[in-house]
C-alpha positions in Angstrom: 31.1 -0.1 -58.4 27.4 0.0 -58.7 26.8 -3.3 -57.6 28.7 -2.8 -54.2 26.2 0.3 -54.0 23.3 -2.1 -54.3 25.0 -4.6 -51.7 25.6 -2.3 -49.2 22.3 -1.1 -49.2 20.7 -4.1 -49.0 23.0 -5.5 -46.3 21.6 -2.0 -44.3 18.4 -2.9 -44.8 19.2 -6.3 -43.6 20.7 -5.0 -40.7 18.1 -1.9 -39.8 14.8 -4.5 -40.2 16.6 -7.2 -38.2 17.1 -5.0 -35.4 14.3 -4.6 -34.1 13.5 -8.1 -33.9 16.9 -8.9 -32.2 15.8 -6.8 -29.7 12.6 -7.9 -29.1 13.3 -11.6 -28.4 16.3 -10.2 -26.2 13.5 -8.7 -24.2 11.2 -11.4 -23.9 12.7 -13.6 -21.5 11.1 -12.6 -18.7 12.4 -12.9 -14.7 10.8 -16.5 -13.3 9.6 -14.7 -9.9 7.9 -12.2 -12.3 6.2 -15.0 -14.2 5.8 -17.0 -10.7 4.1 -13.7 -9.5 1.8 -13.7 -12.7 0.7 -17.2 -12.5 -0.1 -16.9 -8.9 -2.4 -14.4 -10.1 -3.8 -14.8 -12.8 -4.3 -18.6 -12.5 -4.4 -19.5 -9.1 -5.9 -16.8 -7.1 -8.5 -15.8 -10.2 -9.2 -20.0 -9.8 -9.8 -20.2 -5.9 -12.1 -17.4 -6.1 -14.2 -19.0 -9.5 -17.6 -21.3 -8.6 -19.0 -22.8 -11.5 -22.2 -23.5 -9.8 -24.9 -23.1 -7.2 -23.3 -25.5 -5.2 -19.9 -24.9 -4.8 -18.1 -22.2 -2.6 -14.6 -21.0 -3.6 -11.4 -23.1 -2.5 -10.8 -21.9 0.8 -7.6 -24.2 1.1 -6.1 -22.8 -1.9 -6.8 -19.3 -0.7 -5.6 -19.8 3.3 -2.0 -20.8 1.3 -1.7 -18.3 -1.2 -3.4 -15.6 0.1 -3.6 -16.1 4.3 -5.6 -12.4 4.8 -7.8 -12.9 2.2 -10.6 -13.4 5.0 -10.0 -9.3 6.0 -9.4 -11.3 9.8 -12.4 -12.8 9.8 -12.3 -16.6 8.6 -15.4 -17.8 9.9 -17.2 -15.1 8.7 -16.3 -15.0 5.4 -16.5 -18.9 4.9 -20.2 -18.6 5.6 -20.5 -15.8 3.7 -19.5 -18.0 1.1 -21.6 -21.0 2.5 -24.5 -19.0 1.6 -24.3 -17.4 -1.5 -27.1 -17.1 -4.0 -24.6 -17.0 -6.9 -25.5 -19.5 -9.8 -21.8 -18.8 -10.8 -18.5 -16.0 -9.8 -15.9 -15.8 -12.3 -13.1 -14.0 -11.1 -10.3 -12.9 -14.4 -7.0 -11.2 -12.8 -5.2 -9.1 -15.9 -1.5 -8.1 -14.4 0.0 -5.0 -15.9 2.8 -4.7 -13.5 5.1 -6.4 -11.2 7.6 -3.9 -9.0 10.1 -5.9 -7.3 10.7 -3.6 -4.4 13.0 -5.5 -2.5 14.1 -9.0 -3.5 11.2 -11.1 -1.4 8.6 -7.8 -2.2 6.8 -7.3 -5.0 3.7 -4.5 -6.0 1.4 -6.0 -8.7 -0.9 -3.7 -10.8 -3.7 -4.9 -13.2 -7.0 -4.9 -13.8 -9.9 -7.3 -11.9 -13.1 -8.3 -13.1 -15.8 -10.6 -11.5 -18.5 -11.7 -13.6 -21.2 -13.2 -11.8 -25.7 -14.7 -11.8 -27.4 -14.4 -9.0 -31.0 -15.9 -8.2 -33.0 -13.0 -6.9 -36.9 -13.6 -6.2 -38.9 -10.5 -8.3 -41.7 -9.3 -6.1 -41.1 -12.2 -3.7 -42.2 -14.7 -5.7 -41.0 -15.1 -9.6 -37.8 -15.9 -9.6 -35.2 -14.3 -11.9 -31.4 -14.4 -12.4 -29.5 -10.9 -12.1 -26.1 -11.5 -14.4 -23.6 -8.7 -13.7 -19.3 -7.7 -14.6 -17.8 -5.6 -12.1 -14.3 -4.0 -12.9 -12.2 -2.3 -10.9 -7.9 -1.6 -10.9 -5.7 -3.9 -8.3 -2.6 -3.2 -6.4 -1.7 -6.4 -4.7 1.5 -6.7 -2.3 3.3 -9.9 -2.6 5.9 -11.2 -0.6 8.2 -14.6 -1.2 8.5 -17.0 1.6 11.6 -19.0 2.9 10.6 -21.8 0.6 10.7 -19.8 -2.2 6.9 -19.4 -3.5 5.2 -16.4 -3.2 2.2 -15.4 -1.4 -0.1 -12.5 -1.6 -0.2 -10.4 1.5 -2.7 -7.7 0.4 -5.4 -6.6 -2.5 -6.3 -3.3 -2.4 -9.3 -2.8 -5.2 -9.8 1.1 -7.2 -13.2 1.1 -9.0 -13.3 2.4 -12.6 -14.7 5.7 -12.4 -18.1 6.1 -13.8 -18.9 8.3 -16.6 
């Protein structure tokens, strides 16, 4: 009789630690047009809007196909914007914390941006110095999928952190 005692309990215990785990991997398979929506994100917009160096400008093609407003209207202006940067380099990281689908082809994403960037700035008009600086500030991006099935990004709308 004991011994049944002993089995059943470990044969709960089994089954109460294993639970958890079951549910977990349930869980983890995410929706593709979530993970789509991520990836769009995180790697390709954070990407088109990365230079490495003084030279470059970000990838305008990459950004007119994802992200067709990401000019505000004003293409021309913001490619020479971009011509004439002073940045030595722009790194862009995109963190999503949420995706809303709310409708089938509609999504709201929520997350965290940060742009890290150096700068060539001219100290008292002649030495020459680098300014480094990391902005943050909270997202809400609207997405929207097209006929053929990817997604674009049809607006960013940017929340600075509040300072302390």
């Amino acid at each position: 009789m004991p011994r049944r005692g002993f089995l059943f309990f470990f044969l709960a215990l089994g089954i109460f630690f294993s639970a958890p785990l079951a549910n977990g991997a349930e869980e983890s398979s995410a929706d593709p047009d979530r993970l789509a929506i991520i990836r769009l994100i995180e790697d390709r917009l954070a990407e088109a809007l990365t230079i490495r160096n003084e030279d470059e400008t970000p990838d305008f093609g990459t950004l007119d196909r994802i992200y067709p407003q990401w000019h505000g209207g004003e293409p021309a202006k913001a490619r020479q914007a971009w011509t004439f940067h002073s940045y030595r380099n722009h790194v862009v990281t995109y963190v999503v914390h949420t995706v809303n689908m709310d409708r089938p082809a509609m999504a709201t994403v929520m997350g965290k941006k940060q742009v890290s960037f150096a700068r060539k700035k001219k100290l008292l008009k002649t030495i020459p110095r680098t300014e480094r600086k990391t902005e943050e500030a909270r997202f809400t991006l609207v997405c929207r999928r097209r006929p053929s099935g990817d997604w674009e990004i049809m607006k960013e709308t940017l929340y600075p952190f509040e300072r302390d």
